[in-house]
C-alpha positions as CSV (number, residue, x, y, z in Angstrom):
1,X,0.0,0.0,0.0
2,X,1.3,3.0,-0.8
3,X,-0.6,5.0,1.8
4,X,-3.8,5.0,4.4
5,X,-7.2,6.5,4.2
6,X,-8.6,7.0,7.6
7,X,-11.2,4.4,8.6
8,X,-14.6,5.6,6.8
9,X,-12.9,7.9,4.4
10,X,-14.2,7.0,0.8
11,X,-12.5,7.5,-2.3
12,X,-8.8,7.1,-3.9
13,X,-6.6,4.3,-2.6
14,X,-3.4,4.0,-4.6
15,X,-1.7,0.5,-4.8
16,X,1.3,-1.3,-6.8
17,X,1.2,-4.6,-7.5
18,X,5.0,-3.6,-8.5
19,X,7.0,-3.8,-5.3
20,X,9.8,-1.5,-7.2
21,X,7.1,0.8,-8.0
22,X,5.5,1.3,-4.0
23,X,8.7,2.5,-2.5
24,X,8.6,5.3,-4.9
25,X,5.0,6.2,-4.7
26,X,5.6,5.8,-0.3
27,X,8.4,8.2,-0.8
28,X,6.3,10.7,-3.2
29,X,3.5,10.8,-0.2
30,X,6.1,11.4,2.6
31,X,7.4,14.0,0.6
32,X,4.2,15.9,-0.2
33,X,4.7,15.5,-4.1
34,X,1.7,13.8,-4.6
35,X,-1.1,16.4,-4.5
36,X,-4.4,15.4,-2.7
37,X,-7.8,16.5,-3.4
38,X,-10.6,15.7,-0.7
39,X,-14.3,16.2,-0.8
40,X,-16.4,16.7,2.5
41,X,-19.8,17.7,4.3
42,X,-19.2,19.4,7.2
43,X,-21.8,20.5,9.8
44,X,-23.1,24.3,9.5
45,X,-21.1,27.2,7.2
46,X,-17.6,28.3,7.9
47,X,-17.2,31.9,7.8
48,X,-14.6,32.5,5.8
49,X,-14.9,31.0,1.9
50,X,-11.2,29.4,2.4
51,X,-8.5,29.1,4.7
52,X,-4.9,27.5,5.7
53,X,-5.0,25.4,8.5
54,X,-1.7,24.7,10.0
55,X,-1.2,23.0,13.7
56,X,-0.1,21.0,15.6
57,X,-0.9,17.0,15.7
58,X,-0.4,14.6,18.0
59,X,-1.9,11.8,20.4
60,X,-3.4,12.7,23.7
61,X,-2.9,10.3,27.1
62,X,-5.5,8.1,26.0
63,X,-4.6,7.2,22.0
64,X,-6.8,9.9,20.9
65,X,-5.7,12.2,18.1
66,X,-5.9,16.6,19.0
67,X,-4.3,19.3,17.1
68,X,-2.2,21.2,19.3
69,X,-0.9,25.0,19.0
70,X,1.6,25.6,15.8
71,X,4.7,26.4,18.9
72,X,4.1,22.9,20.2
73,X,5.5,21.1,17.0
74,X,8.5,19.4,18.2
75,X,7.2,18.7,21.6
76,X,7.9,15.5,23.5
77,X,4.5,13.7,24.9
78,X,3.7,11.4,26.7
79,X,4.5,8.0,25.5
80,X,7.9,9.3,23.8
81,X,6.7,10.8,20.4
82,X,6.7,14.4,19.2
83,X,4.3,17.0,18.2
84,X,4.3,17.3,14.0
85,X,3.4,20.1,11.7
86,X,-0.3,19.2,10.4
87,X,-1.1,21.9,6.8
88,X,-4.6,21.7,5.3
89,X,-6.0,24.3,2.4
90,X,-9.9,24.6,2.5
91,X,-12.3,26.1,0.5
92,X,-15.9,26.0,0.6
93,X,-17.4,25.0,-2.8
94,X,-21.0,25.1,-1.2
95,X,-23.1,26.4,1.4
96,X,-26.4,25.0,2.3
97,X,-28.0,26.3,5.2
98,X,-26.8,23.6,8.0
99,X,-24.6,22.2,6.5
100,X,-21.4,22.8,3.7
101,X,-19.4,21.3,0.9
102,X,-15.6,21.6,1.4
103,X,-12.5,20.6,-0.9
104,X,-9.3,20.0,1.5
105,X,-5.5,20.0,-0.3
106,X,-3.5,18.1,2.8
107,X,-0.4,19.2,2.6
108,X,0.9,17.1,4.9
109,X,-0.2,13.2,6.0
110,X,-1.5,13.1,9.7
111,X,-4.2,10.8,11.0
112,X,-7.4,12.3,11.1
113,X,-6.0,15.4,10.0
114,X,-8.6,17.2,7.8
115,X,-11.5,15.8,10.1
116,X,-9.4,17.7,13.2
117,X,-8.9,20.7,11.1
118,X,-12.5,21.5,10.4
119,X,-13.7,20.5,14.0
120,X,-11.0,22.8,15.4
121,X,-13.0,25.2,14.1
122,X,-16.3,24.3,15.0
123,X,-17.3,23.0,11.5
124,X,-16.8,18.6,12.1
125,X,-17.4,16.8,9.5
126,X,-21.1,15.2,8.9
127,X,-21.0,11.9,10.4
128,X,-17.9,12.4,12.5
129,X,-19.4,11.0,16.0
130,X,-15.5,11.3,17.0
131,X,-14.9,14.7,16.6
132,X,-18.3,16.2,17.5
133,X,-20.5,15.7,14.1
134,X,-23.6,14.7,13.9
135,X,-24.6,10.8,13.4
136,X,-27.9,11.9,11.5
137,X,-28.7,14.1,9.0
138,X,-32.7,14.8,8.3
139,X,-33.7,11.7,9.9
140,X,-30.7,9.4,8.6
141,X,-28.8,7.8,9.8
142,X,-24.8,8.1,8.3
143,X,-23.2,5.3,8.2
144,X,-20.0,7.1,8.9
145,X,-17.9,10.7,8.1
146,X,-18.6,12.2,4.7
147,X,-14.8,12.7,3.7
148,X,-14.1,11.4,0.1
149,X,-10.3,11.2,-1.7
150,X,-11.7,12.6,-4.7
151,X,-8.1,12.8,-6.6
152,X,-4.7,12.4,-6.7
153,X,-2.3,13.9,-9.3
154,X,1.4,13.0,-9.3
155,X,4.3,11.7,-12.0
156,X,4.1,8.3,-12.7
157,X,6.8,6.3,-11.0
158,X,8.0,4.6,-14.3
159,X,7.2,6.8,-17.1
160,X,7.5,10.0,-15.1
161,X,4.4,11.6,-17.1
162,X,2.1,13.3,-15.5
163,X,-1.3,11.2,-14.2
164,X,-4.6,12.2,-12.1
165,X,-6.9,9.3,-10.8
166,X,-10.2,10.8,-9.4
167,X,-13.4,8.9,-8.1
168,X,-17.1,10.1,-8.1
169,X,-18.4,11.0,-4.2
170,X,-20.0,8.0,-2.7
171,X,-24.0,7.8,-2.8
172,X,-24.5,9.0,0.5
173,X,-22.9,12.3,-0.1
174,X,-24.3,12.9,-3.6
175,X,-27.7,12.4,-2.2
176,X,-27.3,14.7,1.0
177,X,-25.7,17.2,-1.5
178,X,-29.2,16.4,-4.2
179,X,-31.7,17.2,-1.4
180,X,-30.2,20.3,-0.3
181,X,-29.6,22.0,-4.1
């Protein structure tokens, strides 16, 4: 596997069945060259139309993933690892009353990152029980967060040209998205 979607994230997965192509593709996630594109449905309207989100990340006593202040990164805690730098770009694409369509750009690869990044500011993904969304949404229920990997774009490992994979959104969050147009 060349890299992880969180539990209940939908979307892009990118595998080699070449194991002298996955070290490459590992190394072009680590490094940030591979450009990700995520959809998601996130509880009420942010203020602003789009913002950089840059924190801190790291695990609380307990296993539990928090963002942390931006002077923190580098920090020791508890359990012997370190505070790391956590960079998101969103933009909303859509607001609908409760609730809003976001695109996040991860520039970096934490756990739960994007989904901490919109709670932090009081905007959790749909869905996200976890991080204080809602596990309903006009009487349904969702079977879990509405965070899609809509696309990748990077060089091909081999050829070096230039390739973009995408994937529609899931039914779930093209219907929610259908009722509220």
């Amino acid at each position: 596997m060349a890299h992880q979607l969180d539990r209940g994230t939908s979307g892009l997965l990118l595998c080699s069945k070449d194991p002298t192509i996955n070290a490459p593709l590992q190394a072009a996630f680590a490094s940030g060259s591979i450009k990700k594109h995520y959809w998601g449905i996130c509880c009420g309207e942010p203020e602003r139309d789009s913002w950089h989100s840059a924190t801190g990340h790291g695990r609380m006593r307990g296993g539990r993933w928090r963002t942390y202040p931006l002077a923190a990164v580098g920090e020791r805690l508890p359990g012997g690892s370190r505070v790391k730098l956590a960079m998101t770009e969103i933009a909303v694409q859509q607001r609908l009353g409760a609730i809003s369509l976001v695109e996040a750009r991860p520039q970096t690869g934490r756990t739960h990152q994007i989904r901490l990044h919109l709670a932090a500011i009081g905007h959790p993904l749909l869905g996200d029980t976890r991080y204080g969304g809602a596990s309903t949404y006009q009487s349904q229920q969702l079977p879990h967060h509405l965070l899609h990997a809509a696309q990748l774009s990077l060089q091909h490992p081999a050829t070096g040209k230039p390739l973009q994979l995408s994937a529609p959104p899931p039914a779930i969050m093209q219907q929610i998205m259908e009722q509220n147009r």
